[in-house]
VEXDREN-2710 file (C-alpha; in Angstrom, 1 decimal):
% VEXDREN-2710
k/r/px/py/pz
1/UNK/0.0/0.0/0.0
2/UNK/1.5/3.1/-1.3
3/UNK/1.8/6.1/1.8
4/UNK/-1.7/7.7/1.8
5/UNK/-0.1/11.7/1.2
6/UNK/1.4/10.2/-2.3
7/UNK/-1.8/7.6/-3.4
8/UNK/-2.9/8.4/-6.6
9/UNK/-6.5/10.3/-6.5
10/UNK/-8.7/12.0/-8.4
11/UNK/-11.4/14.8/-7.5
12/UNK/-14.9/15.1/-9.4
13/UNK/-17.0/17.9/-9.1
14/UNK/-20.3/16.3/-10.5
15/UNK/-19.1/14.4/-13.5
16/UNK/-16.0/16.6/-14.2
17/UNK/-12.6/15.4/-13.4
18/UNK/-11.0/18.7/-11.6
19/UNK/-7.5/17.5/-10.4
20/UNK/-5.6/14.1/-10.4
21/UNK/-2.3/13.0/-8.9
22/UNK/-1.1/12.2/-5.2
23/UNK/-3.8/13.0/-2.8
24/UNK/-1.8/15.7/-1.0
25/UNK/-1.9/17.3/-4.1
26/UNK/-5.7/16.5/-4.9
27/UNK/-6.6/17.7/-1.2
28/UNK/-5.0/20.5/-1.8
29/UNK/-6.1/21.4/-5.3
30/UNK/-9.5/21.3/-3.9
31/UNK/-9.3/23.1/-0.8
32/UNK/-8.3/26.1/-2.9
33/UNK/-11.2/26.0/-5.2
34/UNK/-14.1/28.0/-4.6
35/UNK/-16.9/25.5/-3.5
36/UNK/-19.7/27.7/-3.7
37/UNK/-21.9/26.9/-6.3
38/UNK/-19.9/24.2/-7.7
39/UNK/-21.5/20.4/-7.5
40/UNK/-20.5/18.3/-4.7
41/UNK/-17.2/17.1/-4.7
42/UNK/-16.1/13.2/-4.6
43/UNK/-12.1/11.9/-4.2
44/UNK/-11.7/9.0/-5.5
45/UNK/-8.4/6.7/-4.4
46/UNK/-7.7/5.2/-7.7
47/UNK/-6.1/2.3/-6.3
48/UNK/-8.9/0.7/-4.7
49/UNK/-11.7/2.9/-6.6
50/UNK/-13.0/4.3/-3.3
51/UNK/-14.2/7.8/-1.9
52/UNK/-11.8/9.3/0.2
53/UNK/-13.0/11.5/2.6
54/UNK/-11.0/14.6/3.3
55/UNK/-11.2/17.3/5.9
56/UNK/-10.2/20.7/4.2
57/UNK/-10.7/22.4/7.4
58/UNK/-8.3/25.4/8.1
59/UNK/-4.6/26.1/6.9
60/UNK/-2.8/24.3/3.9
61/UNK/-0.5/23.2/6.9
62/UNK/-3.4/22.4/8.9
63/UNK/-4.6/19.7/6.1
64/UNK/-1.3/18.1/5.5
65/UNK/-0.6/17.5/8.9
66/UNK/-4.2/15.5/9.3
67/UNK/-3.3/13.7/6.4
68/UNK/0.2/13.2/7.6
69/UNK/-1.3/11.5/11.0
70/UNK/-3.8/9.7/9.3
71/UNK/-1.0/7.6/7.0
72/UNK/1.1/7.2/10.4
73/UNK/-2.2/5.6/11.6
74/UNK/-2.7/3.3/8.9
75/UNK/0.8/2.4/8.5
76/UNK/1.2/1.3/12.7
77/UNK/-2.3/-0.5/11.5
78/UNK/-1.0/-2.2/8.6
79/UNK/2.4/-2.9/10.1
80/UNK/0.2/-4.4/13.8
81/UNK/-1.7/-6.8/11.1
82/UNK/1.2/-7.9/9.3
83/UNK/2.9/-9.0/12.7
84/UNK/0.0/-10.5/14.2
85/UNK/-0.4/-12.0/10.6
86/UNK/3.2/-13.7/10.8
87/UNK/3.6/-17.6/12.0
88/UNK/5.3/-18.3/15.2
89/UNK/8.3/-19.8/15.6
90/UNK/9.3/-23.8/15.5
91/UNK/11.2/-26.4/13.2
92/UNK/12.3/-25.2/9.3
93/UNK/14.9/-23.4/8.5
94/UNK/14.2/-19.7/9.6
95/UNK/17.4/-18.5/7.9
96/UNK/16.1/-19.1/3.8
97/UNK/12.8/-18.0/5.6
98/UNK/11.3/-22.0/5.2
99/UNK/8.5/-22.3/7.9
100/UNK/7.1/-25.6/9.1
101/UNK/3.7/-26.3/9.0
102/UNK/0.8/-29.4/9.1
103/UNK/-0.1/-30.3/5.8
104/UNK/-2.8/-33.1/5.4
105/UNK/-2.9/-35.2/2.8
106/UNK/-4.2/-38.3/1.2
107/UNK/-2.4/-41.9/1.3
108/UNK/-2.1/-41.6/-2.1
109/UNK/-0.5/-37.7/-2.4
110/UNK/2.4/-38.7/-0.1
111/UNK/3.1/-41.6/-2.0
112/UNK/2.9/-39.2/-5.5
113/UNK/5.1/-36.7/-3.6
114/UNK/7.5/-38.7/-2.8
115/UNK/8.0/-40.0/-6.0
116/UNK/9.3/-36.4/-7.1
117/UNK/12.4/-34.9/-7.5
118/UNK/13.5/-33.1/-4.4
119/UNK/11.6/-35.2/-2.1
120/UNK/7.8/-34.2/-1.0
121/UNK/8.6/-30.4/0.4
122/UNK/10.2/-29.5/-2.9
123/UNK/7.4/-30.8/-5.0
124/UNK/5.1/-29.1/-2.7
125/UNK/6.9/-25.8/-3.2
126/UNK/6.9/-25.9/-6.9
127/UNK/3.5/-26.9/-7.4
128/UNK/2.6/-23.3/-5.0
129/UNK/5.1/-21.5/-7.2
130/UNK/3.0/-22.7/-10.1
131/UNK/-0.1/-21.9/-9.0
132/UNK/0.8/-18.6/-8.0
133/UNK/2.0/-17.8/-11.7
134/UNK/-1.2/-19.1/-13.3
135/UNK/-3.9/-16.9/-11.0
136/UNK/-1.1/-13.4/-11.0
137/UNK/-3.0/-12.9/-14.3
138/UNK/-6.1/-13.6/-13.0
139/UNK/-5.8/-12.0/-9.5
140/UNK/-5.2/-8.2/-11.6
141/UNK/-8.1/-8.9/-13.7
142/UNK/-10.4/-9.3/-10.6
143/UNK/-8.6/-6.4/-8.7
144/UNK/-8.7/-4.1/-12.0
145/UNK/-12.6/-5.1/-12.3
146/UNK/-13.1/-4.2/-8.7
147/UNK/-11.1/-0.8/-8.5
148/UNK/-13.5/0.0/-11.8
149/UNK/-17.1/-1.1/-10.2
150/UNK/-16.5/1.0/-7.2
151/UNK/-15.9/4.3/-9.2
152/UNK/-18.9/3.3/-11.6
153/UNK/-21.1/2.8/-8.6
154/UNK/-20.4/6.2/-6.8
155/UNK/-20.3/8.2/-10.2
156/UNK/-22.3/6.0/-12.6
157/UNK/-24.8/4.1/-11.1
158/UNK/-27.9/6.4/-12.0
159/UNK/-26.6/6.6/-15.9
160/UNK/-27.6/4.7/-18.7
161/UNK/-25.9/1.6/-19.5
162/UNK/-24.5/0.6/-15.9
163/UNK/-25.7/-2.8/-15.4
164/UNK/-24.6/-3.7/-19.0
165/UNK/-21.4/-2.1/-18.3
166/UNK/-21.1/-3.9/-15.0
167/UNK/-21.7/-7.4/-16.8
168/UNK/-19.3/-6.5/-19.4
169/UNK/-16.8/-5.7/-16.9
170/UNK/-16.9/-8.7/-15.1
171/UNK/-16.9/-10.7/-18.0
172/UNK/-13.7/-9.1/-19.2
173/UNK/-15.5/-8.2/-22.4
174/UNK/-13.8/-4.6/-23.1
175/UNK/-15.6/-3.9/-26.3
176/UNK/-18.9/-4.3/-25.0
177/UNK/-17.8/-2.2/-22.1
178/UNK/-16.7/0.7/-23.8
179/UNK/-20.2/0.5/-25.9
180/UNK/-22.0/0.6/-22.7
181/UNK/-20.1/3.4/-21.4
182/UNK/-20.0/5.2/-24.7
183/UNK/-22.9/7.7/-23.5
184/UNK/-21.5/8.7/-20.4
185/UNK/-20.2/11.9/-19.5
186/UNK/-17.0/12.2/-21.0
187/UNK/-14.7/12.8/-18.0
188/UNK/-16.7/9.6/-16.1
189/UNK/-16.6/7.6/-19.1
190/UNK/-12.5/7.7/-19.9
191/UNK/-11.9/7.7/-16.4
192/UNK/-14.2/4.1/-15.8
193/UNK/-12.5/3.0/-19.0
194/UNK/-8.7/3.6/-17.4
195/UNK/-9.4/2.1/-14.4
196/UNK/-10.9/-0.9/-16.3
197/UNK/-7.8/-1.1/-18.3
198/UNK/-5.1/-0.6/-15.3
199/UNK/-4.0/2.5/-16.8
200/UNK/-1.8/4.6/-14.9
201/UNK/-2.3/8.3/-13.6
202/UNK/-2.5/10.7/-16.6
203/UNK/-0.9/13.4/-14.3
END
């Protein structure tokens, strides 16, 4: 998880994309715009496709400093889980980082693993290794399809074409997306079509 100040964000003010880049920079953008009379304003962390909400409240230094404590927060968080998260202690070989755990199997899987090559915790290895490589591809196009459905549900979800779009997304058919998108407003729609494609920041 990339430090909250520098997470890539964008700001909408209705359906028109006013400022995109880091979110200190976003918060900041924003805060100095004047508010009255514009339409209600929505930032958007474009790695998750979730509103951020922001408190603009007082001085530029006044902001950052919120945001600052707010990262420090979710970083101790992050950094508690991943320590609670980690196994304890016991037999492997802690120095290359191999842990020991229970694995139960089948008669018939230990006798196929320890037909192979490197014994049964080296076929077991490989076989993870493996599986890991075939769902990487996978695992982005679910992520990507997520990040996408969560901007199209805070900005799109009244518009034409949504629950098309939504099917096509899921089904990883981009042509039909971009046809069910293609009477959106035009800073929603290429913004719901980058995050469907992974596309980085354009800032």
């Amino acid at each position: 998880m990339t430090d909250l100040l520098s997470r890539p964000s964008a700001a909408f003010s209705g359906q028109d994309l006013i400022a995109e880049g880091p979110l200190v920079d976003v918060a900041l953008t924003v805060r100095a715009l004047p508010l009255d009379g514009m339409a209600p304003v929505l930032v958007f962390d474009r790695t998750t496709g979730g509103v951020i909400d922001l408190d603009l409240r007082g001085s530029t230094a006044d902001v950052i400093r919120r945001l600052t404590e707010r990262s420090q927060a979710e970083s101790a968080a992050s950094k508690s889980s991943a320590e609670a998260a980690k196994p304890s202690k016991g037999r492997g070989r802690p120095k290359l980082g191999v842990v020991a755990r229970e694995v139960t199997l089948l008669p018939r899987h230990w006798e196929w693993l320890g037909e192979q090559p490197g014994g049964a915790s080296q076929a077991l290895r490989r076989l993870v290794e493996q599986a890991r490589k075939a769902g990487d591809g996978a695992d982005k196009d679910r992520s990507r399809q997520g990040v996408a459905y969560r901007f199209m549900q805070a900005m799109a979800g009244d518009l034409s074409g949504f629950e098309e779009a939504s099917r096509a997304l899921f089904a990883g058919d981009m042509a039909r997306f971009e046809r069910s998108v293609s009477g959106w407003p035009e800073d929603v729609r290429t913004f719901a079509l980058r995050l469907a494609r992974g596309e980085e920041d354009d800032s």
